[in-house]
Structure formats: structure tokens, C-alpha cells
N, C-alpha and C positions, 0 to 999 in steps of 0.2 A: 386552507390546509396545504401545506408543503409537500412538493410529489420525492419519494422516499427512493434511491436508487442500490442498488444493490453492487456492491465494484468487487471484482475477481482481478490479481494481475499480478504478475511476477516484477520483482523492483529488482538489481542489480546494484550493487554497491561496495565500493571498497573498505569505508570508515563507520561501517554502521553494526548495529546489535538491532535484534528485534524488540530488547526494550528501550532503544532510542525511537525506533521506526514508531511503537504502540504508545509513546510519550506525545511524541510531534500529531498523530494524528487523532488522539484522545479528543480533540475540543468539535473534529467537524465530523464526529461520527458515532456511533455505536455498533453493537456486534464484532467488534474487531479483531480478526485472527489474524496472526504474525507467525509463519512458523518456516524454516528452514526449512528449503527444497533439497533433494537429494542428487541434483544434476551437479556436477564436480565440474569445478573451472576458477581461475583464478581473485574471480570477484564474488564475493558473498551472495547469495538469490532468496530470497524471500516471497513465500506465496502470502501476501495478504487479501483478505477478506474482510468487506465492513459495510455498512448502510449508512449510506450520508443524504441530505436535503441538497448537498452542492458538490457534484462531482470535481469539476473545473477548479477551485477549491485545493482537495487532496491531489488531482496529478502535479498542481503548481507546486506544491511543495514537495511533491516525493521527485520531482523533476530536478529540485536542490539536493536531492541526497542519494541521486544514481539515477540508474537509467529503466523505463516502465518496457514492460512491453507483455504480451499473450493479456490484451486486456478485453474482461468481459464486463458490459453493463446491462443489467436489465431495471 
């Protein structure tokens, strides 16, 4: 059995929507919340939330679509 991680983290991005972000990351996860932060700044912020078997995985690709960072794993 697959050990199940839990990923918190704010992504930064200038070209993106959260229904790009919840399209891209649909294959390596479930539970997946996408929802605009309310911090004001020139680049779009996104808190998402989601349970995936491969973390490593999802940062590689949100790493293509901005920049991660306040990241929590349990």
C-alpha cells in the first residue's frame, strides 16, 4: 500500500487560474482545493490543498507554473 501525503502550500504565479492549476494536478492526487489567497501583490497566490501517493511529483510541476512556497506536508 502507498503511504498517502497530505500537501498545504501557497503557489505564486502570473498565467495561471485555479482551474488550470486543479486541471494540471487532477492525475496525481485527490482532495484537491484550489482557492485564491486574499494576500494582494502583483502575482496571482493560490492556497492549494490535496492528498497525493507522490509529492515530488506535484512540486515538479507546480514549480512550471510559479513559484511554491509556506509548504506543509504531513
Amino acid at each position: 500500500m502507498m503511504t498517502k501525503y497530505t500537501l498545504e502550500f501557497i503557489l505564486h504565479t502570473k498565467n495561471s487560474s485555479p482551474k488550470l492549476i486543479k486541471s494540471s494536478l487532477a492525475e496525481f492526487g485527490n482532495q484537491l482545493v484550489v482557492s485564491q489567497c486574499l494576500e494582494q501583490s502583483e502575482n496571482c497566490n493560490y492556497k492549494v490543498s490535496m492528498v497525493t501517493e507522490d509529492p515530488t511529483l506535484v512540486f515538479d510541476l507546480c514549480t512550471q507554473l510559479g513559484r511554491i512556497r509556506s509548504v506543509k506536508v504531513t
